[in-house]
C-alpha positions as CSV (number, residue, x, y, z in Angstrom):
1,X,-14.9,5.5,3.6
2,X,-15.4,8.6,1.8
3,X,-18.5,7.0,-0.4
4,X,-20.2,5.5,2.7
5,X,-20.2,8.9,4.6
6,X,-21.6,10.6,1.4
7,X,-24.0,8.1,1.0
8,X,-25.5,7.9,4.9
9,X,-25.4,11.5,5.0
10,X,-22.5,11.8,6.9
11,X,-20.9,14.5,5.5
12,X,-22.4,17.2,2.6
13,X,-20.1,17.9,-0.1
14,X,-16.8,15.5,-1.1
15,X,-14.3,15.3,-4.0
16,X,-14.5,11.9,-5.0
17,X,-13.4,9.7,-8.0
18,X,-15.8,8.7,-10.6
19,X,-15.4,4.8,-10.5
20,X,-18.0,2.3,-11.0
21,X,-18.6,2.1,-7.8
22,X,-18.6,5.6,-6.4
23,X,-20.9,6.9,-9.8
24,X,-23.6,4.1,-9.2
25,X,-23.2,4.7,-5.0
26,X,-24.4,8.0,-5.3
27,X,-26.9,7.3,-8.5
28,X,-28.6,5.4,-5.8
29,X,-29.7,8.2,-3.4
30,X,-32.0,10.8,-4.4
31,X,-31.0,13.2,-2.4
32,X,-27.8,13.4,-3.7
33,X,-26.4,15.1,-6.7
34,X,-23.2,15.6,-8.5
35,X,-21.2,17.0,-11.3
36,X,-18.1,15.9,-13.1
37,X,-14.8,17.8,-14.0
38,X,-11.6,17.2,-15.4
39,X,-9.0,16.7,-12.5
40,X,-4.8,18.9,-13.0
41,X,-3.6,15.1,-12.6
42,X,-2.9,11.9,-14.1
43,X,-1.7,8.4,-13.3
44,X,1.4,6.6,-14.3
45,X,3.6,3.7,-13.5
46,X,6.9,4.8,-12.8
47,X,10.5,2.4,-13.4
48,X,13.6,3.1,-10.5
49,X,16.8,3.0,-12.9
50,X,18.7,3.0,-9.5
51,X,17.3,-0.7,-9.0
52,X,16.7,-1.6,-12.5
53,X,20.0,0.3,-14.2
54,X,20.0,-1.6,-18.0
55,X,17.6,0.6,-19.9
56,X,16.6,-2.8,-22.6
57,X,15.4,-4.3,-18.9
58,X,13.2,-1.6,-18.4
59,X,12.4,-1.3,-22.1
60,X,11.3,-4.8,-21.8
61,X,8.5,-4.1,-18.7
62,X,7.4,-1.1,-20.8
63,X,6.4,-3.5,-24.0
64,X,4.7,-5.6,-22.3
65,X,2.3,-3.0,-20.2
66,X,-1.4,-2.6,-21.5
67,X,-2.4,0.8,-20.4
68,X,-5.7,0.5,-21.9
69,X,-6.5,-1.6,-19.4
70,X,-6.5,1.3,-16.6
71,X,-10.1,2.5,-18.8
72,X,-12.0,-0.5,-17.4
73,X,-11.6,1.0,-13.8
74,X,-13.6,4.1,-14.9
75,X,-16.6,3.5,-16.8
76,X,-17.7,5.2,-20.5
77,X,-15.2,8.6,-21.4
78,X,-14.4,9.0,-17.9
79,X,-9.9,7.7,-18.7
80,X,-8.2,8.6,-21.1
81,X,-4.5,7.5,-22.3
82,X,-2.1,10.1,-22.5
83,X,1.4,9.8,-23.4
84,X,3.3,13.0,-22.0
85,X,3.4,13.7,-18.3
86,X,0.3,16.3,-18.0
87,X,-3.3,16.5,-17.6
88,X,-5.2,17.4,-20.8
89,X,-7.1,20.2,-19.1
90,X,-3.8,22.2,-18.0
91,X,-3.4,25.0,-20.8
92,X,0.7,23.8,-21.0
93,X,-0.7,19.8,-22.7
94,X,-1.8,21.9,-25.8
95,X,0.3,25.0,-26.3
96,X,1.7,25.6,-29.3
97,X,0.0,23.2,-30.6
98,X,-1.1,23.9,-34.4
99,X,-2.2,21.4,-37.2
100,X,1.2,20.4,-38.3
101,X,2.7,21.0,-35.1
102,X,1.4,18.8,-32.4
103,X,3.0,18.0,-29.0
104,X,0.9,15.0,-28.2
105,X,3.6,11.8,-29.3
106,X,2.9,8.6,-30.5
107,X,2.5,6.1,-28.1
108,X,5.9,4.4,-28.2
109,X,4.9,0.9,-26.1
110,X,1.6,-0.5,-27.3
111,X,0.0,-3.7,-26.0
112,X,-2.3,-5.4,-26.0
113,X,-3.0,-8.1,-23.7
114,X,-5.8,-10.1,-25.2
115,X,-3.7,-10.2,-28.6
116,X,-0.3,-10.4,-27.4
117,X,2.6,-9.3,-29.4
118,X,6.0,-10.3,-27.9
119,X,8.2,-9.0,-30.7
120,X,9.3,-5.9,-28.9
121,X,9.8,-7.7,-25.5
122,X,11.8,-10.2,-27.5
123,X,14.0,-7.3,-29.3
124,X,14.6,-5.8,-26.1
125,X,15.7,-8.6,-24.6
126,X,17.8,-9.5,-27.3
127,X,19.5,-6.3,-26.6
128,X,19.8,-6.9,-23.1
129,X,22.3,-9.9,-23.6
130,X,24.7,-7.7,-24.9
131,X,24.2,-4.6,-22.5
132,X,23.7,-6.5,-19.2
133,X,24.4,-9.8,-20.2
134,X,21.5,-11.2,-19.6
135,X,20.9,-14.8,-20.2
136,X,18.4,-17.4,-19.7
137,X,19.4,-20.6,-17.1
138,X,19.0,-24.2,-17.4
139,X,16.0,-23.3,-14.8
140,X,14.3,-21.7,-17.7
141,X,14.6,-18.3,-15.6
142,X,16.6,-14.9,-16.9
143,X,19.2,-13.7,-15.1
144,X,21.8,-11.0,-15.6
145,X,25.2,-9.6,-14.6
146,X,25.9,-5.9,-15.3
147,X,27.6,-4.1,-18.4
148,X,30.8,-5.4,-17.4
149,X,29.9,-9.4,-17.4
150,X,31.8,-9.2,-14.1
151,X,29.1,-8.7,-11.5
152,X,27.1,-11.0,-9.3
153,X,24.5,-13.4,-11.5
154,X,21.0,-12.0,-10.8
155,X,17.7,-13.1,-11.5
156,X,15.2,-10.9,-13.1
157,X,13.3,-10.9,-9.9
158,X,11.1,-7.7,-9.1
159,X,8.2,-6.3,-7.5
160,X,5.3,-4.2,-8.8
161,X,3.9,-2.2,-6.3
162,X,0.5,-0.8,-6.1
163,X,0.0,2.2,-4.0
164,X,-2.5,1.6,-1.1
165,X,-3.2,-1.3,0.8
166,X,-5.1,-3.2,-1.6
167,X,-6.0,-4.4,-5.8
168,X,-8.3,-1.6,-5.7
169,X,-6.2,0.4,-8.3
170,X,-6.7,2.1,-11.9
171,X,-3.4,0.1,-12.7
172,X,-3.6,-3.0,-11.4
173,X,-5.0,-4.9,-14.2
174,X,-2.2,-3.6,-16.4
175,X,0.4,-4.7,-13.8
176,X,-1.1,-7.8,-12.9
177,X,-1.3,-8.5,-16.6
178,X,2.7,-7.0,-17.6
179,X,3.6,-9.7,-14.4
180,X,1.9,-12.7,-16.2
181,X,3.8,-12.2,-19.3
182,X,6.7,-11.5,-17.7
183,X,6.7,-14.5,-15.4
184,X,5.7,-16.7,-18.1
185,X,9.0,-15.7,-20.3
186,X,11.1,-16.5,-17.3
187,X,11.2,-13.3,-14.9
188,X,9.8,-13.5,-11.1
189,X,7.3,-10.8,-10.7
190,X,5.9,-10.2,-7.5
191,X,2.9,-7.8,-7.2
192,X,2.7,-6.2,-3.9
193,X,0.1,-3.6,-2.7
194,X,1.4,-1.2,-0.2
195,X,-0.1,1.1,1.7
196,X,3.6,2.7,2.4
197,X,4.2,3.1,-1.0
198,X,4.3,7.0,-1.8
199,X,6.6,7.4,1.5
200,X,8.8,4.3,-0.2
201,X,8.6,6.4,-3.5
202,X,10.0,9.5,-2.0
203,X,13.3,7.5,-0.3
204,X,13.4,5.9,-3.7
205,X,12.4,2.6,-2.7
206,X,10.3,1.0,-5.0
207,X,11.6,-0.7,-8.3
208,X,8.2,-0.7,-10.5
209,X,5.3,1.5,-9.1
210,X,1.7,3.0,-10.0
211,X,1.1,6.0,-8.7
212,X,-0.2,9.9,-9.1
213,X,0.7,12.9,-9.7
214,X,-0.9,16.4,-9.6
215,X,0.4,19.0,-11.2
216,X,0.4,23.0,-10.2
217,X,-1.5,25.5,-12.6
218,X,1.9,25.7,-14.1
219,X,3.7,23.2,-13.9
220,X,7.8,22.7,-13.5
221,X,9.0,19.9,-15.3
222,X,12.3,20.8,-14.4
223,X,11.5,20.0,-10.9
224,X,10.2,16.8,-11.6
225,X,11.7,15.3,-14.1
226,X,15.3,16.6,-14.6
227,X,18.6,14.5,-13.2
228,X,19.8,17.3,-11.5
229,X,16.8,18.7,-9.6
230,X,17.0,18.7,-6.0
231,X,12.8,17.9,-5.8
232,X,12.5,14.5,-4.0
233,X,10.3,13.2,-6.5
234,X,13.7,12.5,-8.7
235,X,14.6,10.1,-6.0
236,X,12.6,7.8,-7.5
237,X,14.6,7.0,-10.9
238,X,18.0,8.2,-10.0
């Protein structure tokens, strides 16, 4: 809505992100200009260990997630893959930072979808026989029962939710794509897009989510990351 009120002179001045769509929207009109900066945010899909407790489970939907996919929503330089939780332009992503010393790590789950690599998926899985006794059925579908082999037999059955009511996400290719894998090794994936989702994210709702987050000029990570903050944002994976 936001690009069509821009664009019929609606409104003057809006904060918009530089997709496709939105750059070539307003490339269109003349009489409108613009200017690109670096937003205090970044994107991320996020795994509830309340709903998905064996950490080999999660470990296996993490190897099998392309983020480099997220880069074909925004066109040219415009994405960038990060792996720690902050924006590149907030002054905490590179301080301390010397030569030898750099706080940027390694991406620790790489791939890549158009030249699949299952090995890790397969390792972590492996693993997950023994610390959730996972095992594959006659059906040719995974299931699992808990640490203790005592607990009810469950199917690898989970949903991926998008935030908003549509596909229209950075992350949807890399989801859509993680769900494919997955269902074709013997999981039931279910991609959902919700328009609900961040108020379902704040109750700790959602198993597997997409999502946002905007940090402050200096940002806590206590508060959003440690097990026992009180922030409701820890909801989400405790």
């Amino acid at each position: 809505n936001v690009l069509n009120a821009i664009t019929t002179a609606a409104i003057d001045y809006t904060d918009i992100s530089a997709t496709n769509d939105n750059i070539a929207g307003i490339g269109a009109k003349s009489f409108l200009g613009s200017a690109r900066t670096k937003t205090n945010g970044y994107g991320y899909i996020g795994i509830n260990a309340g709903k998905i407790p064996d950490i080999n489970l999660r470990r296996a939907i993490m190897s099998v997630l392309d983020a480099s996919l997220v880069k074909s929503y925004y066109p040219g330089d415009l994405s960038e893959e990060i792996n720690r939780p902050l924006s590149t332009c907030s002054w905490v992503y590179n301080y301390g930072e010397t030569e030898n010393t750099k706080w940027q790590p390694a991406a620790k789950y790489k791939f890549d979808s158009k030249n699949p690599d299952l090995s890790d998926y397969e390792r972590y899985m492996e693993a997950a026989v023994i610390s959730c006794n996972a095992e594959k059925g006659t059906d040719g579908l995974w299931y699992y029962r808990g640490a203790d082999g005592m607990g009810e037999r469950k199917p690898l059955k989970f949903t991926f939710t998008i935030a908003g009511g549509s596909d229209d996400h950075p992350a949807y290719l890399t989801l859509s794509e993680a769900a494919k894998v997955l269902n074709d090794q013997g999981w039931q994936i279910n991609i959902n897009p919700d328009s609900r989702a961040l108020t379902l994210l704040a109750s700790g709702s959602l198993t597997v989510w997409c999502a946002a987050w905007s940090a402050t000029i200096d940002p806590d990570m206590y508060q959003v990351y440690h097990k026992d903050s009180k922030a409701s944002s820890v909801k989400a994976w405790v």
